[in-house]
C-alpha positions in Angstrom: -79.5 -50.1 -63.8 -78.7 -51.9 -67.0 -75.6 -53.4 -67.9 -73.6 -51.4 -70.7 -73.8 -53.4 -74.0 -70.6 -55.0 -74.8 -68.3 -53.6 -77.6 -68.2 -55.0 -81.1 -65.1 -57.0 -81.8 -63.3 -55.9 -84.9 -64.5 -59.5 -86.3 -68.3 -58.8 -85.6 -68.0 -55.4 -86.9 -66.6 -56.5 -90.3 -69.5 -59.3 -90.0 -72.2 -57.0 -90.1 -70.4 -54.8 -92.4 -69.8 -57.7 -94.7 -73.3 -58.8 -94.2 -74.7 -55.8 -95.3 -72.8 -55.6 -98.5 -74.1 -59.0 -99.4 -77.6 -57.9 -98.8 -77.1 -54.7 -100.8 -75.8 -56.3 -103.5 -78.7 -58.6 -103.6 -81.3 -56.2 -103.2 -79.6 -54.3 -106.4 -80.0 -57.6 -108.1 -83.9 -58.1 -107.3 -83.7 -54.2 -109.2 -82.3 -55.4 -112.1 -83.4 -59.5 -112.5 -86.1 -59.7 -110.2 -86.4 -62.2 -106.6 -86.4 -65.5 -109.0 -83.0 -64.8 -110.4 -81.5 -64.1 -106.8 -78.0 -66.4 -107.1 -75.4 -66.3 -104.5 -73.1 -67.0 -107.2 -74.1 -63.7 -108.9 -73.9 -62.0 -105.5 -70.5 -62.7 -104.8 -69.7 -62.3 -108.4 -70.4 -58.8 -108.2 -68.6 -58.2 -104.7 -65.6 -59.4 -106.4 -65.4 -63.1 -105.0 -64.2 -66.1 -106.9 -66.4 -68.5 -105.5 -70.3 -68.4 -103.8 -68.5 -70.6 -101.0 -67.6 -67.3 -99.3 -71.0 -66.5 -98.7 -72.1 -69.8 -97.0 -70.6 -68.7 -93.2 -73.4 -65.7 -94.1 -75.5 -66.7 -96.0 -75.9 -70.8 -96.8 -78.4 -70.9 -99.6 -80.3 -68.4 -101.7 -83.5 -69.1 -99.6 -81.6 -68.0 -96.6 -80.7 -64.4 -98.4 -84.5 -64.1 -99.0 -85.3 -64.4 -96.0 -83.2 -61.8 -94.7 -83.8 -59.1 -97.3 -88.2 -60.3 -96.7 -87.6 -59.5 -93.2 -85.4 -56.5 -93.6 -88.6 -55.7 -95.8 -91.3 -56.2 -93.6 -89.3 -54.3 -90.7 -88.7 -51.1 -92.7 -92.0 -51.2 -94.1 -93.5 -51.7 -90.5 -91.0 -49.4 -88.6 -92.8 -46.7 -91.1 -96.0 -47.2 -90.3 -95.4 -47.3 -86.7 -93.9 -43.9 -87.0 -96.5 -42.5 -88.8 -99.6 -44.2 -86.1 -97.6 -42.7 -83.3 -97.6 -39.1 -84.7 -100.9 -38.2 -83.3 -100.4 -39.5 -79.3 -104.2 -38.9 -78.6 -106.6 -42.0 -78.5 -108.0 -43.0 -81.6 -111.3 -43.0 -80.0 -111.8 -39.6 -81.2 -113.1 -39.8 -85.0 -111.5 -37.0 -86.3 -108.0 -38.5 -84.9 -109.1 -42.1 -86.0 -109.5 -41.3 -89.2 -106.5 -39.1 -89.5 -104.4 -41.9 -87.8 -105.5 -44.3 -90.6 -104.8 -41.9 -93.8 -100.8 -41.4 -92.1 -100.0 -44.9 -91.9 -101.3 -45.2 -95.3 -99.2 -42.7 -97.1 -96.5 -44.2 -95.0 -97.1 -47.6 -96.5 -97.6 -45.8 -100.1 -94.5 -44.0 -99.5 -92.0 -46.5 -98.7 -93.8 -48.8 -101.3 -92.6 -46.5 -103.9 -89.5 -45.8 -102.7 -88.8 -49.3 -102.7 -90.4 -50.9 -105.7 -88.6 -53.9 -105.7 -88.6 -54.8 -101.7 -92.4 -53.9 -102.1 -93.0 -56.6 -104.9 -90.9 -59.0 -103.1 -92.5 -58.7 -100.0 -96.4 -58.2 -101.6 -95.8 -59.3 -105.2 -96.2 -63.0 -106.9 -94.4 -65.6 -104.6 -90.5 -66.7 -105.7 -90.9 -69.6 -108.2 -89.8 -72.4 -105.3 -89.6 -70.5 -102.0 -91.4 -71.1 -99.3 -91.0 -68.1 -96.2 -90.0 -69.9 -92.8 -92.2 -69.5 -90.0 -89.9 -66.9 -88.3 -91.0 -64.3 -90.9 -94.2 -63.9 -89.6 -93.4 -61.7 -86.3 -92.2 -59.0 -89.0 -95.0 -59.6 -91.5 -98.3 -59.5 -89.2 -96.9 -55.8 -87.4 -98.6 -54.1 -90.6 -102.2 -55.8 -89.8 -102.1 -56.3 -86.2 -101.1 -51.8 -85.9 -104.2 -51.8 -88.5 -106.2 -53.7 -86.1 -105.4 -52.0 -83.0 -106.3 -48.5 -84.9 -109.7 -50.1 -85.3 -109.7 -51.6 -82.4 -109.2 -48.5 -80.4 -111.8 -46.3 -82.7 -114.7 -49.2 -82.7 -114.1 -51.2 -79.4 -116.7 -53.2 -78.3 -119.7 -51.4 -79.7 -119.4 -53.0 -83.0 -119.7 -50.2 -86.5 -121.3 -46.9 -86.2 -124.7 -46.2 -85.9 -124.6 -45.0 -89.9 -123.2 -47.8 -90.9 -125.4 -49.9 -93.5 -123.2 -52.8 -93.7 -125.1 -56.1 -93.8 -124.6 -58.4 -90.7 -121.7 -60.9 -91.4 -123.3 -64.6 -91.3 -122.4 -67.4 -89.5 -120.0 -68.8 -92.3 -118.4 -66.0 -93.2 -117.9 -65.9 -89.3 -116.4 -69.0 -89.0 -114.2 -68.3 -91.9 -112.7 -66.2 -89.4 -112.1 -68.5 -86.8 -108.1 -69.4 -87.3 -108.0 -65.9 -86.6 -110.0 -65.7 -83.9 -108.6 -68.5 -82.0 -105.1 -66.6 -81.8 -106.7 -62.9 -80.7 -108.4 -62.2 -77.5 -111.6 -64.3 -76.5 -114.0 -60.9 -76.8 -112.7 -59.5 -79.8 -115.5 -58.7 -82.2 -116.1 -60.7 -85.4 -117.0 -57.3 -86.8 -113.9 -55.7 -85.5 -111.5 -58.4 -87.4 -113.9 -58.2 -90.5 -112.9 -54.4 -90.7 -109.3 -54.8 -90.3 -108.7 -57.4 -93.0 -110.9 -55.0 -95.3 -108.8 -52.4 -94.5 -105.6 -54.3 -94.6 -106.7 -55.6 -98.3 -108.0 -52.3 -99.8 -104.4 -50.7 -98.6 -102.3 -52.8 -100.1 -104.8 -53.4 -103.2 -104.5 -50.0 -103.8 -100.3 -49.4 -104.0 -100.0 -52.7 -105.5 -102.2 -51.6 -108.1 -100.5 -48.0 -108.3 -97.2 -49.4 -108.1 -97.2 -52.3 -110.7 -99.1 -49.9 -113.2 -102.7 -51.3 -113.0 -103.6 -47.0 -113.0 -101.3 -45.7 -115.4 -102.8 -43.3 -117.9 -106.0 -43.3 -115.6 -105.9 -41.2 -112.6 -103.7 -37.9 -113.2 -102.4 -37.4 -109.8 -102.0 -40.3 -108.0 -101.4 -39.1 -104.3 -104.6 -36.6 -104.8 -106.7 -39.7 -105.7 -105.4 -42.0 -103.0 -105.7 -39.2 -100.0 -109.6 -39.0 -101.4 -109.9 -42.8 -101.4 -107.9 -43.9 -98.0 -110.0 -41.2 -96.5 -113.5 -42.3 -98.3 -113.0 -46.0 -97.3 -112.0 -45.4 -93.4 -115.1 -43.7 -93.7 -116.9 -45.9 -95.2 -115.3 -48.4 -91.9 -116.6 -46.6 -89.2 -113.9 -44.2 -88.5 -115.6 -41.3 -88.7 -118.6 -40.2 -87.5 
């Protein structure tokens, strides 16, 4: 039996609170000025405060506010996903599921990309002039490739591509390329397998980024039409289907 969670205190409660408002605040800032204007001073300028310093037991540099909103990012933008790969609870072995599996999590991603513009571009967009993300972002931002991975993984296996696929054999150095990859998965997990995910990983994000920072405009009329068609075509193209 588990032990019931402890109540809040009336001081953590107006923590998170507090912590929240900061973070909204900020995220309505990357909105209006972009990531590489992101000032705590501005932030507590527009809560009201008279000094920055108020923010430091929260928040003690701009890089640390970053942080939070990339990983708040990552999270909803991965929760999403999730959902969407968990809607059909059948294996992904099955082509027809496979492939439907891998069009949901991509209008997920699409759809939270456009709903949030400016967490999508901080996340995936040009880097902050003079941030560098700590190493306890990465747990949030490798969920995205590693559920893309496992829905390959699953669909392929062990056997390598489909018999209809006419991709050429990867070579040795673009084999080892993959190796700091590799190193961190399981022992018997196909080159192939990898290749396909990153590809898929790539052409996903390639494609909203390119929708979403108006690489398409005035070129494809109706943009969810086109990228159903093309999510589809290219998980074909993978070896998701049959």
């Amino acid at each position: 039996m588990s032990t019931p969670e402890k109540p809040r205190t009336a001081r953590e409660r107006a923590r998170i609170e507090f912590t929240a408002e900061i973070k909204a605040v900020a995220r309505k800032q990357l909105a209006e000025s972009g990531a590489a204007a992101l000032s705590l001073r501005a932030v507590a300028r527009e809560l009201g405060l008279a000094s920055a310093s108020a923010l430091y037991r929260y928040f003690p540099s701009r890089d640390a506010l970053l942080t939070a909103l990339i990983l708040d990012g990552y999270t909803s933008l991965s929760d999403a996903a999730e959902a969407a790969y968990a809607t059909l609870d059948v294996p992904d072995a099955d082509p027809a599921v496979a492939l439907e599996r891998w069009v949901g999590v991509c209008h997920a991603v699409r759809d939270w990309a456009l709903a949030h513009p400016h967490e999508y571009a901080l996340i995936y967009g040009s880097p902050v002039p003079g941030y560098a993300a700590p190493q306890d972002t990465v747990a949030q931002a490798t969920r995205l490739p590693y559920l893309i991975g496992a829905l390959f993984s699953d669909r392929l296996g062990q056997d390598g591509p489909r018999p209809a696929d006419t991709s050429p054999a990867m070579p040795d150095d673009a084999r080892q390329s993959l190796e700091p990859l590799l190193s961190a998965l399981p022992p018997d997990t196909p080159a192939d397998l990898v290749m396909s995910s990153l590809m898929a990983w790539t052409y996903l994000l390639g494609a909203i980024s390119f929708e979403l920072f108006g690489h398409r405009r005035d070129i494809i009329a109706d943009p969810r039409a086109f990228f159903d068609h093309e999510a589809r075509r290219f998980g074909a193209t993978l070896g998701l289907t049959d």
